[in-house]
PDB file as gemmi writes it, atoms N, CA and C in Angstrom:
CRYST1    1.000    1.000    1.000  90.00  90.00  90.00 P 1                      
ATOM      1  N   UNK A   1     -48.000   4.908  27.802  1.00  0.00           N  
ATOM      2  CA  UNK A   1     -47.245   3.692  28.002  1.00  0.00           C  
ATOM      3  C   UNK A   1     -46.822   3.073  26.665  1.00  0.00           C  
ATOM      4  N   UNK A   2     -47.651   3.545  25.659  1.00  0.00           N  
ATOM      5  CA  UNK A   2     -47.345   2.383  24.668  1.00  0.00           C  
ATOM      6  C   UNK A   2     -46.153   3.218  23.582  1.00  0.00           C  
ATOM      7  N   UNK A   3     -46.201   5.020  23.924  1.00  0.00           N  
ATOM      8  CA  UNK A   3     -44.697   5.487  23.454  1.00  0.00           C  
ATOM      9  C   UNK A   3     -43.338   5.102  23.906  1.00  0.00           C  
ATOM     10  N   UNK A   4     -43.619   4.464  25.370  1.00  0.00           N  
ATOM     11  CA  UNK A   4     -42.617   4.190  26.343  1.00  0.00           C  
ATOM     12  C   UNK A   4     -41.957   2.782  25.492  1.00  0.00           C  
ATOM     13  N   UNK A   5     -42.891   2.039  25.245  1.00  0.00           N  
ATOM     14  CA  UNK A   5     -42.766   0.752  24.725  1.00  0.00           C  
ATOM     15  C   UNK A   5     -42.112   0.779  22.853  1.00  0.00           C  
ATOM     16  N   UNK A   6     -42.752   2.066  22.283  1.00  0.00           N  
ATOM     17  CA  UNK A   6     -41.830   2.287  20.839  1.00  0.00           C  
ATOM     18  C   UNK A   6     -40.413   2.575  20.878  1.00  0.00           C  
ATOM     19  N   UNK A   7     -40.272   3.849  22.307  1.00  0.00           N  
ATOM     20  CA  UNK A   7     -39.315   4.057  22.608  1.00  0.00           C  
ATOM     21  C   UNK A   7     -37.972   2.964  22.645  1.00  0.00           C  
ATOM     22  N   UNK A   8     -38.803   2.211  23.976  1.00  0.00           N  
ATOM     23  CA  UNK A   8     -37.589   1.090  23.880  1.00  0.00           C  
ATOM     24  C   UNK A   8     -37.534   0.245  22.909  1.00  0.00           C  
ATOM     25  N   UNK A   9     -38.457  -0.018  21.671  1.00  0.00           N  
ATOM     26  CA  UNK A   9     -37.934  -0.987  20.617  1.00  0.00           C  
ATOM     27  C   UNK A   9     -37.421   0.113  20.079  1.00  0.00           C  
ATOM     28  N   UNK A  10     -37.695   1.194  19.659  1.00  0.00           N  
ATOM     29  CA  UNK A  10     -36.218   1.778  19.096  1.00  0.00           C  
ATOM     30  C   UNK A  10     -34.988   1.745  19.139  1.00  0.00           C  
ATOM     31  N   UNK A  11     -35.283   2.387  20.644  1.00  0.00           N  
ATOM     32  CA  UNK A  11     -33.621   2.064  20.953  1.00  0.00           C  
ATOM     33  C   UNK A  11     -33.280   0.892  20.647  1.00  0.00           C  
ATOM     34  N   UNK A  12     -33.501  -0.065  21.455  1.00  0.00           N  
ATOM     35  CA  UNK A  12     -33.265  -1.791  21.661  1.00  0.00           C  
ATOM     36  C   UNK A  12     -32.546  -1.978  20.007  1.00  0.00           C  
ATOM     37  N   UNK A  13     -33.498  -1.470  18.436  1.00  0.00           N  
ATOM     38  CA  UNK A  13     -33.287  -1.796  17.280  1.00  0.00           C  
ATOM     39  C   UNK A  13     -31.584  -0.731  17.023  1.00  0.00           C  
ATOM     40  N   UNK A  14     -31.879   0.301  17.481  1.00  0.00           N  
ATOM     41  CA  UNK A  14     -30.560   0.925  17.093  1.00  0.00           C  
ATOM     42  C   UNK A  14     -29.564   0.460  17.732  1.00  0.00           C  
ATOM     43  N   UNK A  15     -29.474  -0.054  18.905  1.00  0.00           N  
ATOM     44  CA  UNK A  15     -28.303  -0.658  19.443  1.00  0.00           C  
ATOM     45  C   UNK A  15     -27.842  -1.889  18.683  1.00  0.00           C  
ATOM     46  N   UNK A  16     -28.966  -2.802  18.313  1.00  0.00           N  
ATOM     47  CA  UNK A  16     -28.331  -4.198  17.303  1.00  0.00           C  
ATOM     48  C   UNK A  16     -28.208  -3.091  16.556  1.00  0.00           C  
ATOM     49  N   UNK A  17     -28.659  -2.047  15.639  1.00  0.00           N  
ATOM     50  CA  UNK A  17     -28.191  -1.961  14.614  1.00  0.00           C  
ATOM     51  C   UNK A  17     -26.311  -1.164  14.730  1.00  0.00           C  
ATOM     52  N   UNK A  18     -26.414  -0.676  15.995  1.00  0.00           N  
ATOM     53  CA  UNK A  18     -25.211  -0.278  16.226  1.00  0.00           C  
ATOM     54  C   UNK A  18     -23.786  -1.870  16.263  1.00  0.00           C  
ATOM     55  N   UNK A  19     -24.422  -2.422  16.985  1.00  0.00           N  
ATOM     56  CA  UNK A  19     -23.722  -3.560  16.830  1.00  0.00           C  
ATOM     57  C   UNK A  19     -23.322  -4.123  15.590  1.00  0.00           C  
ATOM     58  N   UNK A  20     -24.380  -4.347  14.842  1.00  0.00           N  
ATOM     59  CA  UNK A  20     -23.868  -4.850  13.864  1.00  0.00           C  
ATOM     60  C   UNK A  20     -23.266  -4.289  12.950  1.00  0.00           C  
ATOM     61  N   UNK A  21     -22.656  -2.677  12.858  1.00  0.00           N  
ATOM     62  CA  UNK A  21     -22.255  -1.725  12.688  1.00  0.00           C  
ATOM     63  C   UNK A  21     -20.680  -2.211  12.632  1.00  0.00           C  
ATOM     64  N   UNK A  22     -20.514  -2.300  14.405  1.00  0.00           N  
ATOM     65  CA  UNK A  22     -19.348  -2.605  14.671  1.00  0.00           C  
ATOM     66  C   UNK A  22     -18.739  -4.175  14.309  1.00  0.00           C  
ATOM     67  N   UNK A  23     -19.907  -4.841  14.357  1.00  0.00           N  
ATOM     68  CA  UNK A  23     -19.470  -6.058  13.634  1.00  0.00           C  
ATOM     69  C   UNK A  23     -18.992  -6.221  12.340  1.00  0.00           C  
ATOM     70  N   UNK A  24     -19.624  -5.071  11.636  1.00  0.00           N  
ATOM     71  CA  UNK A  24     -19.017  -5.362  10.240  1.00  0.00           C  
ATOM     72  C   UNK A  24     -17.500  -4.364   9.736  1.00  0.00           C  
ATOM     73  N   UNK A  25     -17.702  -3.347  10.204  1.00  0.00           N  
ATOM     74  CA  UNK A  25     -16.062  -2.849  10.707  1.00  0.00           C  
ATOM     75  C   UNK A  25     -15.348  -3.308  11.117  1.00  0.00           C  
ATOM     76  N   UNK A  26     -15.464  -4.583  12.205  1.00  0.00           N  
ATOM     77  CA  UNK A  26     -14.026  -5.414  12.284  1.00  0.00           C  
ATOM     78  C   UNK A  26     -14.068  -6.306  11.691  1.00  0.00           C  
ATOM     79  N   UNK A  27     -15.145  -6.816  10.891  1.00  0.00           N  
ATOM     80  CA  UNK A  27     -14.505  -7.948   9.710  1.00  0.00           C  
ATOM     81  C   UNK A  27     -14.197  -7.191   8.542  1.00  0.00           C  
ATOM     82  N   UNK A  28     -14.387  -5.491   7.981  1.00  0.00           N  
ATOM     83  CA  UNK A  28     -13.405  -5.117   7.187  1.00  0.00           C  
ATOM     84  C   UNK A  28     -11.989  -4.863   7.485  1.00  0.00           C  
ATOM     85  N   UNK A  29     -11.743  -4.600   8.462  1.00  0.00           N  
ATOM     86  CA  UNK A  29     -10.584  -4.123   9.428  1.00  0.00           C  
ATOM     87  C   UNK A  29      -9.761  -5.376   8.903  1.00  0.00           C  
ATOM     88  N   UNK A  30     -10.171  -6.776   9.573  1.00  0.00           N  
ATOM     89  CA  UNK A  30      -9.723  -7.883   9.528  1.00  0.00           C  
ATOM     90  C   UNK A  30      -9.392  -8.366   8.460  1.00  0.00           C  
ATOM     91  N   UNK A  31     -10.290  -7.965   6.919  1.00  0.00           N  
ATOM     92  CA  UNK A  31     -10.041  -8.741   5.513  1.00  0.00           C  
ATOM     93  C   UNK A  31      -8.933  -7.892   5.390  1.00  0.00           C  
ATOM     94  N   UNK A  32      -8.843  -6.385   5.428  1.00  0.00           N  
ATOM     95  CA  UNK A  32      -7.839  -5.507   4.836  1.00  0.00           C  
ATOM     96  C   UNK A  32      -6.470  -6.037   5.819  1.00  0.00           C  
ATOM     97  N   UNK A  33      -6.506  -6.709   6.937  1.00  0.00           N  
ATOM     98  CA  UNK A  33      -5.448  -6.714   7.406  1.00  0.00           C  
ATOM     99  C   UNK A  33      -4.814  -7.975   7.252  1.00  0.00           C  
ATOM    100  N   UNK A  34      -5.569  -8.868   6.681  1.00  0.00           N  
ATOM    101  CA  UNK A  34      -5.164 -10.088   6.152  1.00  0.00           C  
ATOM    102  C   UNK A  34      -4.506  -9.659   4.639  1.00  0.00           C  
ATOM    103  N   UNK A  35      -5.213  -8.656   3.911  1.00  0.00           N  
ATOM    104  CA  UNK A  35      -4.714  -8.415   2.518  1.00  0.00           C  
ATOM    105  C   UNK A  35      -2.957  -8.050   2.888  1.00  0.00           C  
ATOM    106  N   UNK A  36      -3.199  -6.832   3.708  1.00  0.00           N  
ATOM    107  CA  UNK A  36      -1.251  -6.618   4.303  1.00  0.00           C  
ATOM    108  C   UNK A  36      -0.945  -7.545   4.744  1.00  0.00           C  
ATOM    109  N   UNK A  37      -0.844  -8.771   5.152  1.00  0.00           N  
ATOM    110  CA  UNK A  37       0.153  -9.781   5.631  1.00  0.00           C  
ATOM    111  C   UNK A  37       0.213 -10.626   4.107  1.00  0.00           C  
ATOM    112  N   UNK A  38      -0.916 -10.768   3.247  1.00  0.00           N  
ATOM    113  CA  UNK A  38      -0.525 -11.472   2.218  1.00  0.00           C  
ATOM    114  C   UNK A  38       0.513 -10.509   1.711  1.00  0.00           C  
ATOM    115  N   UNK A  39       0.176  -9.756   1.549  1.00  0.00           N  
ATOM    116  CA  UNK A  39       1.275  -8.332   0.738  1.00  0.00           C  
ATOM    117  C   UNK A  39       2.702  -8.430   1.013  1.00  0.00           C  
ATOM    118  N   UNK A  40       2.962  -8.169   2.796  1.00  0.00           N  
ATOM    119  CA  UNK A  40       3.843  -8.627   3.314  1.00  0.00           C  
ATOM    120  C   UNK A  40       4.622  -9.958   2.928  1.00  0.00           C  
ATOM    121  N   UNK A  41       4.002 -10.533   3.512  1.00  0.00           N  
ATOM    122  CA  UNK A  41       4.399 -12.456   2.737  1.00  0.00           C  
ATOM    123  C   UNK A  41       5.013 -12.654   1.644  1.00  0.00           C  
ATOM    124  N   UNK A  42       4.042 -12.216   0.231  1.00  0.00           N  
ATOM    125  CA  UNK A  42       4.514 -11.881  -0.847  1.00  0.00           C  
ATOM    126  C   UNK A  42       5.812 -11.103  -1.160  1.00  0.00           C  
ATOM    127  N   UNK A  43       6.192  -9.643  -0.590  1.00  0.00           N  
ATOM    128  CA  UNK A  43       7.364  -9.143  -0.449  1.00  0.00           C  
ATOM    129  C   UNK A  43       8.597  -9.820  -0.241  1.00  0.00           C  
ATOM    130  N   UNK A  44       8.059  -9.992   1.221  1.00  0.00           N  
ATOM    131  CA  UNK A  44       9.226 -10.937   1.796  1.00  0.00           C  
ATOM    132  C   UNK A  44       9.998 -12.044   0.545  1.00  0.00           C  
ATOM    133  N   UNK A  45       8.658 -12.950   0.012  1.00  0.00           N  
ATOM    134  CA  UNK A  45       9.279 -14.135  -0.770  1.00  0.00           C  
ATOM    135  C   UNK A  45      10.220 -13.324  -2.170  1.00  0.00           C  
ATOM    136  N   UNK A  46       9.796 -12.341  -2.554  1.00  0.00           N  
ATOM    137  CA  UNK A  46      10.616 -11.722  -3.748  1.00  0.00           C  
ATOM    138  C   UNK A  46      11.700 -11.203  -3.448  1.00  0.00           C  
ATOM    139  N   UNK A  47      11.827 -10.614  -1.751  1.00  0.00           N  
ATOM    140  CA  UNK A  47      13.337 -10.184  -1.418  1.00  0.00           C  
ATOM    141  C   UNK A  47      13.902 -11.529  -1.022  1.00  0.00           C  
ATOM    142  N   UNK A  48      13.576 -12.707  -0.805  1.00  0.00           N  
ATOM    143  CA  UNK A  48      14.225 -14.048  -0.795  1.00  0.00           C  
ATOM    144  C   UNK A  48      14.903 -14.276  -2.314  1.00  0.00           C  
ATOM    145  N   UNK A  49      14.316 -13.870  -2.754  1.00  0.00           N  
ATOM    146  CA  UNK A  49      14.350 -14.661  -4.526  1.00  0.00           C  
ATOM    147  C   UNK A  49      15.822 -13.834  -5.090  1.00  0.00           C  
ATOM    148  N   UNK A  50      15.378 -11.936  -5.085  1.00  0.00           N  
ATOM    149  CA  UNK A  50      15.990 -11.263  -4.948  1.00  0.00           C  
ATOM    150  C   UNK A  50      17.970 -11.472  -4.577  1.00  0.00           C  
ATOM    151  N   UNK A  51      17.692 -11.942  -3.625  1.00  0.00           N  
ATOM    152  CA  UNK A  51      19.071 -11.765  -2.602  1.00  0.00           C  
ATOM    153  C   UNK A  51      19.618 -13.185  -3.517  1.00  0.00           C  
ATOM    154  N   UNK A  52      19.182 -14.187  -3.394  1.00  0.00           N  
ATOM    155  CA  UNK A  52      19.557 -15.008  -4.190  1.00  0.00           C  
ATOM    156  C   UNK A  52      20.382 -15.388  -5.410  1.00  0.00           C  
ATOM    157  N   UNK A  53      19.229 -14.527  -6.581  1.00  0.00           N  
ATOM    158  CA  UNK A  53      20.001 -13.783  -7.595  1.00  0.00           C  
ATOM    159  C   UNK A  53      21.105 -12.734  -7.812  1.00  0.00           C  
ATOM    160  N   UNK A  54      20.821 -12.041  -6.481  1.00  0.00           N  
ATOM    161  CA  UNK A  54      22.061 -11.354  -6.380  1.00  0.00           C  
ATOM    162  C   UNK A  54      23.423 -11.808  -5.836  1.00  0.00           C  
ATOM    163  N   UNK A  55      23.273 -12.950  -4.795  1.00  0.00           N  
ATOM    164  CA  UNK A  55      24.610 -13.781  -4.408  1.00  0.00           C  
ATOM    165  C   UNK A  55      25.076 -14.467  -5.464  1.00  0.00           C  
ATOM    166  N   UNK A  56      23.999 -14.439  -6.172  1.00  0.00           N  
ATOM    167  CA  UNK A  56      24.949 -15.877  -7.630  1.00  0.00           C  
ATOM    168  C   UNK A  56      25.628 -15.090  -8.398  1.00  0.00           C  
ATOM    169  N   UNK A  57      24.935 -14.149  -8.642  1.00  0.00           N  
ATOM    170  CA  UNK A  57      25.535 -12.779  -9.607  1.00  0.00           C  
ATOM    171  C   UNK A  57      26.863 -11.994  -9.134  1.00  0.00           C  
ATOM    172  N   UNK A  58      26.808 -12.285  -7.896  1.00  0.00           N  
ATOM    173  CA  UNK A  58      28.289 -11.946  -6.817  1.00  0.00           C  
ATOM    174  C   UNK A  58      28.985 -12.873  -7.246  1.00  0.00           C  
ATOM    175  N   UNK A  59      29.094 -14.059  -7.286  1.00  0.00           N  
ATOM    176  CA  UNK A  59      29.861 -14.873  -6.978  1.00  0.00           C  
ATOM    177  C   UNK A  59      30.282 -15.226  -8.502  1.00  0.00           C  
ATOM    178  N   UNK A  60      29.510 -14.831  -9.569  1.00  0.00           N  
ATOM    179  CA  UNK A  60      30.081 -15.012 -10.650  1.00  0.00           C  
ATOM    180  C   UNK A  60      31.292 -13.833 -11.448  1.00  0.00           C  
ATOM    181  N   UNK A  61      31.188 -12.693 -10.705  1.00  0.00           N  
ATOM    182  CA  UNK A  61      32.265 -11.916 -10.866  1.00  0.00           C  
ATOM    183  C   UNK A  61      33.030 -12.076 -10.030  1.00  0.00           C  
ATOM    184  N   UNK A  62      34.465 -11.786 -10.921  1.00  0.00           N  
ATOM    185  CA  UNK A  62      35.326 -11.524 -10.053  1.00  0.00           C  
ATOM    186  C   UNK A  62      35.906 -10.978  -8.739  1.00  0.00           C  
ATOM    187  N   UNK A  63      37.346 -11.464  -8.546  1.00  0.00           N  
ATOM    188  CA  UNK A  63      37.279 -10.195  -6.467  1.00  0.00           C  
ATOM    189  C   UNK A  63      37.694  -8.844  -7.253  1.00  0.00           C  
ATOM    190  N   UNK A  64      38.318  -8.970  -8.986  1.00  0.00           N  
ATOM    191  CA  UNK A  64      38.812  -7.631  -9.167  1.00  0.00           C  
ATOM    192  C   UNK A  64      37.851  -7.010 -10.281  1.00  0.00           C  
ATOM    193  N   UNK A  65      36.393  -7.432  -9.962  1.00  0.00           N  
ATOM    194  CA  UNK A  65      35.557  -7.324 -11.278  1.00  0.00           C  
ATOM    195  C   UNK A  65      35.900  -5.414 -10.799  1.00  0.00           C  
ATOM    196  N   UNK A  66      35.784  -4.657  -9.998  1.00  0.00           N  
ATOM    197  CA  UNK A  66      35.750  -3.471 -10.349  1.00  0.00           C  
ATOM    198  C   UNK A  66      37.288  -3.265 -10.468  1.00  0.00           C  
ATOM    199  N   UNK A  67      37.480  -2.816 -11.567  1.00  0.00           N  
ATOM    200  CA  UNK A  67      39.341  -2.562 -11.654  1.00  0.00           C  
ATOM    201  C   UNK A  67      39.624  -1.309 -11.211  1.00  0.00           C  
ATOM    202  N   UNK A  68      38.577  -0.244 -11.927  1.00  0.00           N  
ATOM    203  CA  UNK A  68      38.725   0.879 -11.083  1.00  0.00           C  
ATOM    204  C   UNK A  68      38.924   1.161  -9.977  1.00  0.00           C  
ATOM    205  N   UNK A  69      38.756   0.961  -9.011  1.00  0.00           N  
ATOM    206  CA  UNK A  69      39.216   0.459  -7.751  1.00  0.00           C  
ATOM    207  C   UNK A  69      40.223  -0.096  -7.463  1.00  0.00           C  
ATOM    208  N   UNK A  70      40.665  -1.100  -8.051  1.00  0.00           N  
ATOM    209  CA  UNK A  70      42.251  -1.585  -8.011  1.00  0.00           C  
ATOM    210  C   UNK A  70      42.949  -0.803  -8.363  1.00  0.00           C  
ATOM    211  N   UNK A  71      42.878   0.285  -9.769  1.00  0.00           N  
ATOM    212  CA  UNK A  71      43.649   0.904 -10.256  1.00  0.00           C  
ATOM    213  C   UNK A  71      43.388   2.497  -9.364  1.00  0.00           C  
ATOM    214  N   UNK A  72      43.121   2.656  -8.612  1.00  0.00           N  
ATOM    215  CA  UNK A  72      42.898   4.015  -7.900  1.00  0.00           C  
ATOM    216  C   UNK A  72      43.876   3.254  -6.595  1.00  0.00           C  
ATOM    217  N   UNK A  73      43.964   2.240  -6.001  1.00  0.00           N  
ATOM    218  CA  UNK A  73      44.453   2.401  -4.647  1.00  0.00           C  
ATOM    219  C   UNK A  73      45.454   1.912  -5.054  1.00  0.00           C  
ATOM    220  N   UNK A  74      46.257   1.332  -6.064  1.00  0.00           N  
ATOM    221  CA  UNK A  74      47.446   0.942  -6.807  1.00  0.00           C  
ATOM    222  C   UNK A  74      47.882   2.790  -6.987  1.00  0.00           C  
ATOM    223  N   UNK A  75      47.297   3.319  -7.659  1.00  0.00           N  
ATOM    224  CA  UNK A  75      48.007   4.915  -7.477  1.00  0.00           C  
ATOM    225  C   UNK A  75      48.324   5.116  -6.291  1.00  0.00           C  
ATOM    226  N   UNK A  76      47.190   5.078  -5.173  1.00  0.00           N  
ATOM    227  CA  UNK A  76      46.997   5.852  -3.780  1.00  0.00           C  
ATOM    228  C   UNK A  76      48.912   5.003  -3.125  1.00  0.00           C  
ATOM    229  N   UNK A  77      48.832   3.964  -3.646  1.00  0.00           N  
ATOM    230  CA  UNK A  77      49.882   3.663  -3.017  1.00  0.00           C  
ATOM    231  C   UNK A  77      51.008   3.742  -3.429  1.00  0.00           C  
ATOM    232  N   UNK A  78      51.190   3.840  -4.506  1.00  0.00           N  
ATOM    233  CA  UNK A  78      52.496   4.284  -5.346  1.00  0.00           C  
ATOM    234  C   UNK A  78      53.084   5.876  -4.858  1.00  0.00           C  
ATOM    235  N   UNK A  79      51.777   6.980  -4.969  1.00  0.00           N  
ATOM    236  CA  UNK A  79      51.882   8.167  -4.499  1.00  0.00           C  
ATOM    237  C   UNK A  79      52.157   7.941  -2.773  1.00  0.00           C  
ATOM    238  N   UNK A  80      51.932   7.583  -1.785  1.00  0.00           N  
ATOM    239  CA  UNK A  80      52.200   7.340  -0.530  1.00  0.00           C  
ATOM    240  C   UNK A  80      53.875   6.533  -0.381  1.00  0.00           C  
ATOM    241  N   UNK A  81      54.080   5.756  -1.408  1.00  0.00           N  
ATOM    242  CA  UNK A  81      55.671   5.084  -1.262  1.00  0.00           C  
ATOM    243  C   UNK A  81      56.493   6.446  -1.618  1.00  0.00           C  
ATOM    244  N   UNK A  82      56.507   6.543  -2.870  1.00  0.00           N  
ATOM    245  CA  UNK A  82      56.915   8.255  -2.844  1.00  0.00           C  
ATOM    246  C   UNK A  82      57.353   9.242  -2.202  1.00  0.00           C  
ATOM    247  N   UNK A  83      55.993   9.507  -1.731  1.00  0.00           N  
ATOM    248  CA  UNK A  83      56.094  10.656  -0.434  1.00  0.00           C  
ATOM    249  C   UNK A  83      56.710   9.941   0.795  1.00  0.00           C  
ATOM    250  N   UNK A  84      56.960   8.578   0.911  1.00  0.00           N  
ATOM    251  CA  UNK A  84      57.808   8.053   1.975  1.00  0.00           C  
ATOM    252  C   UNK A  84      59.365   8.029   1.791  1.00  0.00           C  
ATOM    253  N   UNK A  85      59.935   8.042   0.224  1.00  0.00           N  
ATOM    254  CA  UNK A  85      61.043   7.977  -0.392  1.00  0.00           C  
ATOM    255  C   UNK A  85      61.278   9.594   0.102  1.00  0.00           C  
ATOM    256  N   UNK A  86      60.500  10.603  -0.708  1.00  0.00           N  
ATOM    257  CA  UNK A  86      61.346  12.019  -0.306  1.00  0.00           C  
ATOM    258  C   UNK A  86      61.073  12.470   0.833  1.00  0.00           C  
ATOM    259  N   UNK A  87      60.209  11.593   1.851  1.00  0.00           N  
ATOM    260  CA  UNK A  87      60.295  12.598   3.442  1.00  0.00           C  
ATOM    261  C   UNK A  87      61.528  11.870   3.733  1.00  0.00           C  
ATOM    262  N   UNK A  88      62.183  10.477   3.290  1.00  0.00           N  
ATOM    263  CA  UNK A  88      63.707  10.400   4.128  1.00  0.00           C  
ATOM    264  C   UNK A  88      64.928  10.963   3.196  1.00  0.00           C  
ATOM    265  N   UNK A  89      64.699  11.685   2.054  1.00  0.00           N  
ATOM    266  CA  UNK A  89      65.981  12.042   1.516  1.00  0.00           C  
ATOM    267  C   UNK A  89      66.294  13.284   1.898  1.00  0.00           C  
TER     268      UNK A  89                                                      
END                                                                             
């Protein structure tokens, strides 16, 4: 009887100790998942900051800051008037 009785404080002890097992796995679970939302959070506020600096930085160049571009579809269209001049002659 009195193995019966070690028995069950064994067990009985491994189960709290199982518990508290699991207790302390979800409060690491929980700190690490608080660390990713600070992380997150943090991100977020630098792509705020980010976009910011980049609209002011837009808005301080020009509409023809890339000329290259102007000067390529200024061809594209010169060559297209052209080819509209000799398809009617």
């Amino acid at each position: 009887m009195e193995g019966k009785m070690e028995e069950l404080a064994r067990k009985e002890k491994l189960s709290k100790l199982a518990i508290l097992d699991y207790i302390a796995a979800v409060s690491d679970y929980e700190s690490e998942l608080n660390q990713v939302k600070d992380l997150h959070h943090e991100t977020e506020l630098k792509l705020v900051v980010l976009e910011k600096t980049l609209a002011e930085l837009l808005k301080k160049i020009s509409p023809f800051g890339n000329r290259f571009e102007v000067v390529l579809g200024g061809l594209v269209l010169v060559v297209m008037v052209m080819a509209v001049f000799v398809m009617f002659k």
